[in-house]
Backbone as a ProteinNet text record, in pm:
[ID]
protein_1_A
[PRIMARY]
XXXXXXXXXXXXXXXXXXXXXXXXXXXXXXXXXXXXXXXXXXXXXXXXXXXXXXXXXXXXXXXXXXXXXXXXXXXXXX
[TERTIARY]
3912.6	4037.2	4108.5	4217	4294	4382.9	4337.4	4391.5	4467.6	4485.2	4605.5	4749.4	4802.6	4917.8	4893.9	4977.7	4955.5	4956.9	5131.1	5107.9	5020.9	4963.9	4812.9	4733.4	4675.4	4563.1	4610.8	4742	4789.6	4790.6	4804.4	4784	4666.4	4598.3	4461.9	4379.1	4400.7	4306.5	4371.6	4467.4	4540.6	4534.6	4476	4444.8	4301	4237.3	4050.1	3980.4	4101.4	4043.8	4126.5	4197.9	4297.1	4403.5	4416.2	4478.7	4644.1	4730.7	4889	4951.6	4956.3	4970.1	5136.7	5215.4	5392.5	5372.6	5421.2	5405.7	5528	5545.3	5480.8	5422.8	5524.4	5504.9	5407.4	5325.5	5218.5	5077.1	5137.1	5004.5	5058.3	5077.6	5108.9	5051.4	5060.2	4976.7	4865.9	4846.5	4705.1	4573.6	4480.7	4387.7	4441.2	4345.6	4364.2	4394.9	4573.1	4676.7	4723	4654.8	4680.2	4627.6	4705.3	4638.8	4557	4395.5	4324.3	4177	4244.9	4114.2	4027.6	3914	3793.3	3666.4	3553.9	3442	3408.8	3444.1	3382.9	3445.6	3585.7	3707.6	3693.4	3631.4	3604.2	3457.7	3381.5	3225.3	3232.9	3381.5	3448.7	3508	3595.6	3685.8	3591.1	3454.2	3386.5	3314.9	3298.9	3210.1	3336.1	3490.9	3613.3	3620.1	3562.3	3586.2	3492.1	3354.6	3274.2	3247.6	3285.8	3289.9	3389.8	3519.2	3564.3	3557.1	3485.4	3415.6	3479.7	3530.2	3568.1	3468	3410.2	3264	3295.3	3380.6	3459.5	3330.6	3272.8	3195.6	3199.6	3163.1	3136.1	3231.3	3170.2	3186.5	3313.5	3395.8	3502.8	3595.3	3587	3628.5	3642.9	3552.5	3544.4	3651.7	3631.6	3773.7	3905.2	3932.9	4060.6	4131.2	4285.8	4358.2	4431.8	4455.7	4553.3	4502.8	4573.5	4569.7	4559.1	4679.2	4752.4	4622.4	4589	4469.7	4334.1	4343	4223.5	4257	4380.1	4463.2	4424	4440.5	4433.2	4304.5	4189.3	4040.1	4035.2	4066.3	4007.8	4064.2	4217.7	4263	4158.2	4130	4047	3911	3829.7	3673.4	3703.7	3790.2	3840.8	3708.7
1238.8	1313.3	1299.6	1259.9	1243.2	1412.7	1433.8	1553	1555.8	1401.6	1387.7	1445.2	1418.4	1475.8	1697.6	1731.9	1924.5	1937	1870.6	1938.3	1935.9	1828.1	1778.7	1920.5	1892.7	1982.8	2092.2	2193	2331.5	2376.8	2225.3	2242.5	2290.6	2159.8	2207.9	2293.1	2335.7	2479.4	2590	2596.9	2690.9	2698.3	2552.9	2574.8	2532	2520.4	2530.7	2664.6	2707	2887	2941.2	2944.3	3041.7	3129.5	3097.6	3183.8	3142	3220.6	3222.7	3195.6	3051.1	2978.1	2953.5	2980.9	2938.2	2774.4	2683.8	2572.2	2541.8	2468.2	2471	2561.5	2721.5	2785.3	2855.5	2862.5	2918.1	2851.7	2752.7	2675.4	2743.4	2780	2860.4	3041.7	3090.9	3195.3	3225	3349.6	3372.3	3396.2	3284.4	3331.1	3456.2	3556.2	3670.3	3764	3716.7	3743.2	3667.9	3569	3525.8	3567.7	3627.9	3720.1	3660.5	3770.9	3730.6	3627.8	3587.6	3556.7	3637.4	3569.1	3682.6	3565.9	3638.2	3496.1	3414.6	3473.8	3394.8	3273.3	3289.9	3167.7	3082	3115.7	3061.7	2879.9	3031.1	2891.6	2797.3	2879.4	2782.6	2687.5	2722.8	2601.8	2480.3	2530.4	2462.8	2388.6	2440.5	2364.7	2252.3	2298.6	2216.6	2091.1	2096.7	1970	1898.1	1895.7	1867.2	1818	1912.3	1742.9	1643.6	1697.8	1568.2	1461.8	1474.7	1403.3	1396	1539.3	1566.5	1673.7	1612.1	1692.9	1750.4	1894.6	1957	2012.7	2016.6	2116.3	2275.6	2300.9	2478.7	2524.8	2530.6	2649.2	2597.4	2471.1	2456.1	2475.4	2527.6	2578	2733.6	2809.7	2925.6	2985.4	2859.5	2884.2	2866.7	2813.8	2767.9	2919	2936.8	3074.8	3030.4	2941.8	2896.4	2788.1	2770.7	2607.7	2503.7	2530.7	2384.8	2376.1	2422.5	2401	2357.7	2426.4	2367.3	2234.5	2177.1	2065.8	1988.2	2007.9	1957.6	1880.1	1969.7	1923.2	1866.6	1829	1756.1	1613.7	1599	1488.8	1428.7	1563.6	1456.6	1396.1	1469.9	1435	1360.5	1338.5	1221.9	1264.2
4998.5	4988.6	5121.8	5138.5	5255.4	5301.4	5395.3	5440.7	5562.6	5572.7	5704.7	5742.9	5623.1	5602.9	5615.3	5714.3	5736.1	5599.3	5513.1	5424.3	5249.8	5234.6	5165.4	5234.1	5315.3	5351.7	5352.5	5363.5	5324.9	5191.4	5116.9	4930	4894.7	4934.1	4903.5	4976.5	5066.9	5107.1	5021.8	4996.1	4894	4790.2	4695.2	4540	4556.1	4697.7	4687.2	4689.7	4784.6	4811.9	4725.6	4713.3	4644.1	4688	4826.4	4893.2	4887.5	4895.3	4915.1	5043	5061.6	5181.8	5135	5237.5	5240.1	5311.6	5233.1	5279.3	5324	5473.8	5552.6	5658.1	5647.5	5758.3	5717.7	5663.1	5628.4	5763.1	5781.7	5914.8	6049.4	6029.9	6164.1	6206.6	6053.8	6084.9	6120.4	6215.4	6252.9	6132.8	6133.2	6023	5976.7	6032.5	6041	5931.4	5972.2	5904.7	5798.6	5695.5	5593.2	5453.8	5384.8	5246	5190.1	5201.3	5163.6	5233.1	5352.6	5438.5	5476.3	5474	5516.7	5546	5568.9	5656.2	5551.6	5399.2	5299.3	5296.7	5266.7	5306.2	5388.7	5516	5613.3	5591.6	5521.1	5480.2	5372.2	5296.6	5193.5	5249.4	5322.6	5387.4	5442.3	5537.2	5603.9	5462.3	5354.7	5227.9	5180.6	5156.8	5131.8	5226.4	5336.7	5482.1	5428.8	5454.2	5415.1	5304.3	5186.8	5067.7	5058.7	5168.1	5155.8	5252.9	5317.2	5456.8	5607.2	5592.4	5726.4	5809.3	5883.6	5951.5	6063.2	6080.1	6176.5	6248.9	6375.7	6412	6380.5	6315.2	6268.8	6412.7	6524.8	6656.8	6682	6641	6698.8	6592	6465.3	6332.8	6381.3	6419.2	6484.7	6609.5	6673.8	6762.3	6760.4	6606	6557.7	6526.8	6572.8	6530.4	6405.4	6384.3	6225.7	6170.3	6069.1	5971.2	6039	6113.7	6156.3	6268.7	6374.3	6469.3	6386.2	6249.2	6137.6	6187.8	6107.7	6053	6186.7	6264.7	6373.1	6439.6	6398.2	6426	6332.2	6170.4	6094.4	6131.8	6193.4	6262.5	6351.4	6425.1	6537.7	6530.5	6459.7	6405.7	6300.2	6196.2	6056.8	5989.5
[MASK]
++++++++++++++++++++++++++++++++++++++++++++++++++++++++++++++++++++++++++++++

């Protein structure tokens, strides 16, 4: 699954989790603050990278504050 493109990977974290992501400004919000995140979302998202063969380090997933910084590590690890 190609998740290069912000807005590909804002789709699909949004119809993998389920969550109500405003595309595009939706990558910009603080986790946090996006309806409906919580740690479960989180081991989902990390299970969503992972089957599609983007192998983000967990602890540097942890230190990400938004999408787009997600978006960003899956750029850099591919």
């Amino acid at each position: 699954m190609g998740l290069d493109s912000l807005d590909v990977f804002l789709r699909t974290v949004r119809d993998d989790l389920g969550l109500d992501i405003a595309i595009p400004d939706g990558a910009d919000t603080a986790l946090g603050d996006l309806p409906g995140w919580d740690s479960l979302n989180l081991l989902r998202l990390v299970a969503l990278l992972e089957e599609s063969g983007h192998r983000v380090p967990v602890h540097r997933l942890l230190e990400a504050h938004s999408l787009r910084e997600v978006h960003t590590l899956v750029k850099e690890y591919g």
